[in-house]
FIPARO-982705 format. One record per atom (N, C-alpha, C): y, x, z. Coordinates in steps of 0.1 Angstrom, whole numbers, plus 5000, padded with zeros to 4 digits. Each point is the difference from the previous one (the first is absolute). Example, Ala and Ser with C-alpha at 12.3 -4.5 7.8 and 13.67 -1.06 7.14 Angstrom:
2
494351325078;501249915000;501250095000;501149964993;501150095000;501149925008;
//
This chain:
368
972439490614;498749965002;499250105007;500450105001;499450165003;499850025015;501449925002;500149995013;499649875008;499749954993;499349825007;499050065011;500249945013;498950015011;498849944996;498750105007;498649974990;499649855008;499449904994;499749915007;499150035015;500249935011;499150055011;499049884996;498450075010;499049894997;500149905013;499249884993;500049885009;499450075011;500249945009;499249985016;499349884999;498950005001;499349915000;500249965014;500349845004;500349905010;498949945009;500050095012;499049945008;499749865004;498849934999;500149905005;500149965018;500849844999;500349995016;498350035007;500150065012;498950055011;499049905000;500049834999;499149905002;499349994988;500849994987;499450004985;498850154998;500850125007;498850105000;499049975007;499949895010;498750045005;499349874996;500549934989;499249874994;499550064989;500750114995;499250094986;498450055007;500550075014;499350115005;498749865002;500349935000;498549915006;499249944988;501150014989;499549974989;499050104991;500850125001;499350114998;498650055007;499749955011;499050065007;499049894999;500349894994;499149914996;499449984984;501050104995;499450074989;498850094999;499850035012;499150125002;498649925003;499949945005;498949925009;499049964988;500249984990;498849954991;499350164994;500950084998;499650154999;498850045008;500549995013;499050055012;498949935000;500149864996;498749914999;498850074993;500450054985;498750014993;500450184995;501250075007;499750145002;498650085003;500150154990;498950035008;500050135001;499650025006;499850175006;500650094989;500650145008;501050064994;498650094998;499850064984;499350114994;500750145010;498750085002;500650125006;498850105005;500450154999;499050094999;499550035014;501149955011;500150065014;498849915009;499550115008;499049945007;500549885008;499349925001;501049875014;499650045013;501050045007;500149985017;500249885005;498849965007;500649855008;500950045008;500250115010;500850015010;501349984995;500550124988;501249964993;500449884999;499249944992;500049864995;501049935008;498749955013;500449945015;501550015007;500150154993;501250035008;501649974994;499650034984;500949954993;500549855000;498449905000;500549874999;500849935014;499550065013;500850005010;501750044998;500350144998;501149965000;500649954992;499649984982;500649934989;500149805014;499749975005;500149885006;501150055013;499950075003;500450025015;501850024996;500050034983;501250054994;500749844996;499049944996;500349864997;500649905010;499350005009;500349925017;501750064998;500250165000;501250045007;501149964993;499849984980;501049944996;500149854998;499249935004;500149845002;501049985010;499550115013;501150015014;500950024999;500850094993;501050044999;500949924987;499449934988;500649944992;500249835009;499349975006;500049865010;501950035011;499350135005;501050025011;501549984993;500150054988;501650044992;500849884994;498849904998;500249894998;499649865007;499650015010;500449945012;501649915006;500750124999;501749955005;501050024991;501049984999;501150024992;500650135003;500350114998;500649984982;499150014994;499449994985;498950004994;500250164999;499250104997;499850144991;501149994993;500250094993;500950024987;499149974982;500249974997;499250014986;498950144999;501250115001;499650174998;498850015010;500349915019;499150055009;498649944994;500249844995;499449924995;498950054990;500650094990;499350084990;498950085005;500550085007;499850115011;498349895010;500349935003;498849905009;498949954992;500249954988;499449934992;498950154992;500550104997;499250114994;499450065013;500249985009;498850045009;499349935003;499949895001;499449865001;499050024984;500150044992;499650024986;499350115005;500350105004;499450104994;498950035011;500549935015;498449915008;498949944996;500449934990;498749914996;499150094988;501050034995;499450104988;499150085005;500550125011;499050075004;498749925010;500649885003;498449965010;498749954988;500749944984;499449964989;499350134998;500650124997;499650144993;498650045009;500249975016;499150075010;498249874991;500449935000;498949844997;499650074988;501150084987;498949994990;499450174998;500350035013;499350165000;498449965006;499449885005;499249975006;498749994986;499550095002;498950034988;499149884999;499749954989;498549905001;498650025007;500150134996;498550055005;499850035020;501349925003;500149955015;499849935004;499349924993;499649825000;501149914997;499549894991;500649904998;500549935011;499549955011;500049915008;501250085006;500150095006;500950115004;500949954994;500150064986;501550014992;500749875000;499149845002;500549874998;501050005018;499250025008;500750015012;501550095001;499850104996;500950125001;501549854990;499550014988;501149934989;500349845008;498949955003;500849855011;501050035006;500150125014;500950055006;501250054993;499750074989;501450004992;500549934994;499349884992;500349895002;501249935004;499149985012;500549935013;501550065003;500250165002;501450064999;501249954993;499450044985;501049984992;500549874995;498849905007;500549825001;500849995012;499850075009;500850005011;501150015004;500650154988;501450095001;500649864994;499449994985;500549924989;500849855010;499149955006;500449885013;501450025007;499650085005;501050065009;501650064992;499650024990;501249994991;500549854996;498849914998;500849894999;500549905013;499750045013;500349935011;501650115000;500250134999;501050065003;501449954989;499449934991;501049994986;500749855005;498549915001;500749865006;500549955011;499450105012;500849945013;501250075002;500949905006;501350085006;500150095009;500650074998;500150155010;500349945014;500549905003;500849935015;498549935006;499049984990;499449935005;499050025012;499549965010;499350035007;498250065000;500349944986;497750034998;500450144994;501050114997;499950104997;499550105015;500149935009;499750085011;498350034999;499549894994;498750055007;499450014984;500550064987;499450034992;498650105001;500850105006;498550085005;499149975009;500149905003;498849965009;499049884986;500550004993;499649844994;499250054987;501150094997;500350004983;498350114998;499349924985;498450064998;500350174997;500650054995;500250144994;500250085020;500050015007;499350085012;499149985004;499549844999;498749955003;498950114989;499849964993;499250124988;500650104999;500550115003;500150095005;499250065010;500149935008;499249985013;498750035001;499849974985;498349925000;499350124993;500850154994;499950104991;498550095014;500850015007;499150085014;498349945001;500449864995;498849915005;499049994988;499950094991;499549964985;498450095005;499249954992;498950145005;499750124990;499350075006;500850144994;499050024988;498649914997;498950064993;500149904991;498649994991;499449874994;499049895009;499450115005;499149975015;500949895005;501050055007;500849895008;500749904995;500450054985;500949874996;498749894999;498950024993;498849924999;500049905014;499650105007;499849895014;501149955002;501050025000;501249915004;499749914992;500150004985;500049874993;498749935002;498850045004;498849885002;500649925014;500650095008;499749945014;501549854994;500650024996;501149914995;499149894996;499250024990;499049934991;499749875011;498950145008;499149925012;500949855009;501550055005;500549955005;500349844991;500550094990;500149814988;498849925000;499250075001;498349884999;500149935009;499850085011;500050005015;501049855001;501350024999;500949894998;499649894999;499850014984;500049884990;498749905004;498650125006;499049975006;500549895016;500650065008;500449915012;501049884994;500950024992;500549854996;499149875001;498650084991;499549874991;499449965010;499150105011;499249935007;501149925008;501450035006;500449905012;499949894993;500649984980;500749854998;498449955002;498350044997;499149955000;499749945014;500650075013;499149965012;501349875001;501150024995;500949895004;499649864992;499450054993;499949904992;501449924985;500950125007;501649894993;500350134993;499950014987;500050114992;501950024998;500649865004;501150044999;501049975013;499450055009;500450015016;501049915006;499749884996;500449875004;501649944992;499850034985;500749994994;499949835001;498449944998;500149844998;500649985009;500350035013;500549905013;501350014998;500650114995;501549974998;500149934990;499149964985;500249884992;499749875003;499449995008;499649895009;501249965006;500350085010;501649985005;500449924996;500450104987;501349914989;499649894993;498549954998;499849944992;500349835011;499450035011;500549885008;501749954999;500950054995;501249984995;500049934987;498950004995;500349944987;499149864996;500249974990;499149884999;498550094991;499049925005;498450034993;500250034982;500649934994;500650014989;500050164992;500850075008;500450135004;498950144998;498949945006;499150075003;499550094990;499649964988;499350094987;501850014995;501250055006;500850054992;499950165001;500950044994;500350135001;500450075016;499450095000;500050085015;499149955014;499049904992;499049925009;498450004996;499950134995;498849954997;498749995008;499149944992;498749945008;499550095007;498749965006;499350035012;498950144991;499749984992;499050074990;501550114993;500950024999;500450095002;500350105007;500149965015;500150065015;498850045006;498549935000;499150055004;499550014993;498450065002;498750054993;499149895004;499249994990;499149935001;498850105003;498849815000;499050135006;499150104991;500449974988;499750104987;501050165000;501049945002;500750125005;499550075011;500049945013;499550075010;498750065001;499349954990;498750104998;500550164994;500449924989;500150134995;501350105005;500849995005;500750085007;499350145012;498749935002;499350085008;499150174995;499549924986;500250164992;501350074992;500649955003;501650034995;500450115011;499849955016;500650035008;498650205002;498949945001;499350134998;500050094995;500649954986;500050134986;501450035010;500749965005;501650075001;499650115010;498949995012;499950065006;499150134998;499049994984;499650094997;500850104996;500949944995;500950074991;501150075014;500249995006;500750105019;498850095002;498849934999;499450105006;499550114989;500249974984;499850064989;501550155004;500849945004;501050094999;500150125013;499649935011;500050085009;498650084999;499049994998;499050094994;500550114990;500749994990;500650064990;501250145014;500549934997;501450085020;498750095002;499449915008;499250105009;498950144992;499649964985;499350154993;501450074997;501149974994;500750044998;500850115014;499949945012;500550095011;499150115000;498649935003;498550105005;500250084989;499950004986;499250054991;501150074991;501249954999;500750014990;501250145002;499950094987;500350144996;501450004996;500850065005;501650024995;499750034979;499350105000;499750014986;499649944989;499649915006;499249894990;501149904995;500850034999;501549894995;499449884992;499750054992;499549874985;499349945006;499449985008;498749935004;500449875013;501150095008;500749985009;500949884996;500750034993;500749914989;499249904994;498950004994;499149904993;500049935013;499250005010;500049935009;501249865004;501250125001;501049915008;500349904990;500050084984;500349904994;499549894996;498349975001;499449884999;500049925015;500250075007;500649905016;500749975001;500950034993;501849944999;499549844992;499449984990;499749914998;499449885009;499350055011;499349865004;501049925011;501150065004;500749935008;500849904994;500349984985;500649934990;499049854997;499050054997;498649944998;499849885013;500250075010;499649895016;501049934998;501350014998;501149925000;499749894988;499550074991;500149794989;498549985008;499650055005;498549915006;500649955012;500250035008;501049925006;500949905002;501150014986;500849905000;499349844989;498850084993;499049934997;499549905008;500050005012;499049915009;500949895006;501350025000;500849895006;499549874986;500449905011;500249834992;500749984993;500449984986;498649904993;499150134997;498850025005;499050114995;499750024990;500050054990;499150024986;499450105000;498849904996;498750095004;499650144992;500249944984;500250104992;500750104999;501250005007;501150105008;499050135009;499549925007;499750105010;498650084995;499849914993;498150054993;500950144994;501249984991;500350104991;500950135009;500849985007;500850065011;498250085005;499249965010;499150035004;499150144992;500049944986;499550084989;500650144999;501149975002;500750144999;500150085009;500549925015;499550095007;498950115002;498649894998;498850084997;500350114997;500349974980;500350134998;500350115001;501450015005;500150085007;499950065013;498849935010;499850065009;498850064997;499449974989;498350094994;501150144995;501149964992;500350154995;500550085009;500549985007;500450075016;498850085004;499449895005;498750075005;498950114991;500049974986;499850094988;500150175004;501949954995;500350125005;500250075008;499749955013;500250075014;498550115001;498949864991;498950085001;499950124991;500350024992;500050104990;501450115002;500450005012;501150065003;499650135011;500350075000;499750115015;500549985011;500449915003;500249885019;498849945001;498449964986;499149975005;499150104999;499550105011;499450154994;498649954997;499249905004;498749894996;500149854998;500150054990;500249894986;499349885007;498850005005;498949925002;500549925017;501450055008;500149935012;499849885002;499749925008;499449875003;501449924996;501450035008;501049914998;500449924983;499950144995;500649934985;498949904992;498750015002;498949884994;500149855009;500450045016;500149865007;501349964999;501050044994;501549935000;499549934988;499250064987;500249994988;499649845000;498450005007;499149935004;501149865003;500650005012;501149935008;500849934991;500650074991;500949944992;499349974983;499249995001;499049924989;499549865008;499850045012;499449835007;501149934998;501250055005;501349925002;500149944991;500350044982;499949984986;499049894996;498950045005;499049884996;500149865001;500250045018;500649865008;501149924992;501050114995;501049944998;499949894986;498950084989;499849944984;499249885008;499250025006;499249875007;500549865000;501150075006;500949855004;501149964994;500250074989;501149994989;499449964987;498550004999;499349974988;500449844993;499449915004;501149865001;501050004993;500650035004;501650034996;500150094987;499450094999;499850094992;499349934982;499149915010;499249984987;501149824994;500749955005;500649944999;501350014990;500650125000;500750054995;499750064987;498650065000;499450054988;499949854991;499749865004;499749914996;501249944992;501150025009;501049944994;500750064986;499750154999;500750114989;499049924989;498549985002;499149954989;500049904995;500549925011;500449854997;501049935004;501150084994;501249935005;500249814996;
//
């Protein structure tokens, strides 16, 4: 017994090279809810932006090179070895880790709007890598679309985008209104074309029409045909679409007034304030959208009276706080009482012509 050889230990059995990198995508999508509601790492050290900048650069620039090199190895046959396998997948790990580490060194007191931009982009990485591990696990190595993985695949795209972030609160701000501006802006030229066209749903009847000549009259009120008072506006609608279509335009010009104190006026140091702003204008571009999709046929009037309402609201609170913010240095400037003004007429207009309807419905709750 004295002499019995001591047991050796297991080796634990690598998995085949394709199953590691289905873990490896699995695992990095573990991470992704983390970074969502992560927050700044506690710490006594002054913050350097330049550091910062320079770190999150190459924590990405480190990322790009192992996507490249993990794509390249598995591209053609023979696959890696398990060992090299092991070897790819912990550098591929311990890339993302450090570009996560650089995101939560990003202090709060740098601006919020900042730190949401910064964390999108990382984001965007580690949904990227994660991707790219599952395009490399399921396609075949012989196959041809491995050639142009790096041109395609989102994890170098965001990467990319790390250079392009802005460096302040200042600037993340204005990036995000001018985004804002552009959604209004949008949503605003939609409504007016379907209005000057008159065909809110850009000649959808004529292709029903089409088809409906194929069929017997019978047909007509069936399914996928419907009437005429669902496709257009009447002329109750068309009235009121016209203060619909105004408030949308206060509300672009609400926001690019906002951009512009914010450029003229607005202080890298003022973060919280900076932040308040973007954050109640992030709201109104949500807002134009159900007023908007409000106005298509069959109209409800009550829809839009209430869509409308909210808007309001939040383009007075906008403006509130713009005014009470240090991007307005005189509280008393002409713009913020004539927008206010603007978008109360619009409101008025709008209960005006929704009242009808309004009081109709109150009738029906009392007396059903």
């Amino acid at each position: 017994m004295a002499n019995a050889a001591a047991p050796t230990a297991a080796v634990p059995t690598l998995a085949p090279p394709l199953e590691q990198i289905r873990h490896l995508a699995e695992e990095l999508r573990l991470l992704i809810p983390g970074v969502r509601v992560g927050e700044a790492l506690e710490t006594t050290k002054e913050f350097n932006p330049e550091t910062f900048w320079r770190r999150l650069n190459e924590a990405a620039v480190n990322v790009s090179r192992e996507a490249t090199t993990l794509t390249e190895v598995f591209s053609h046959l023979p696959l890696p070895s398990p060992q090299e396998t092991q070897r790819f997948c912990e550098q591929v790990r311990a890339a993302i880790k450090a570009m996560i580490a650089v995101y939560y060194s990003l202090p709060k007191n740098q601006g919020i709007t900042l730190r949401k931009l910064v964390r999108s982009t990382t984001l965007d990485i580690v949904d990227g890598m994660a991707q790219l591990m599952d395009v490399l696990f399921m396609t075949p190595t012989q196959s041809s679309e491995n050639n142009d993985l790096i041109s395609y695949n989102s994890v170098w795209t965001a990467c990319q985008q790390v250079p392009q972030i802005p460096r302040d609160n200042k600037a993340a701000a204005l990036s995000m209104l001018t985004k804002n501006v552009d959604f209004v802006k949008d949503a605003h030229e939609e409504m007016e074309q379907a209005v000057e066209e008159c065909d809110p749903y850009c000649g959808l009847l004529n292709d029903i029409e089409d088809n409906s000549d194929n069929h017997g009259d019978e047909e007509d009120d069936g399914l996928g045909y419907p009437n005429n008072r669902d496709l257009y506006w009447s002329e109750e609608d068309q009235e009121l679409i016209i203060p619909c279509l105004a408030l949308v335009r206060a509300s672009k010009a609400c926001l690019k007034k906002i951009r512009i104190s914010v450029a003229e006026n607005g202080k890298k140091d003022q973060v919280a304030q900076l932040d308040d702003i973007v954050d109640i204008s992030d709201e109104i571009s949500p807002c134009v959208d159900d007023l908007a999709l409000s106005i298509y046929p069959p109209m409800c009037h009550l829809t839009v009276r209430i869509n409308s309402a909210k808007l309001v609201s939040v383009l007075k609170k906008a403006l509130e706080i713009t005014k009470a913010s240090h991007v307005t240095p005189q509280p008393e400037d002409s713009w913020i009482p004539l927008l206010i003004n603007a978008v109360d007429h619009c409101m008025n207009r709008i209960k005006e012509l929704t009242q009808n309807e309004l009081e109709l419905e109150n009738e029906a709750i009392l007396h059903p």
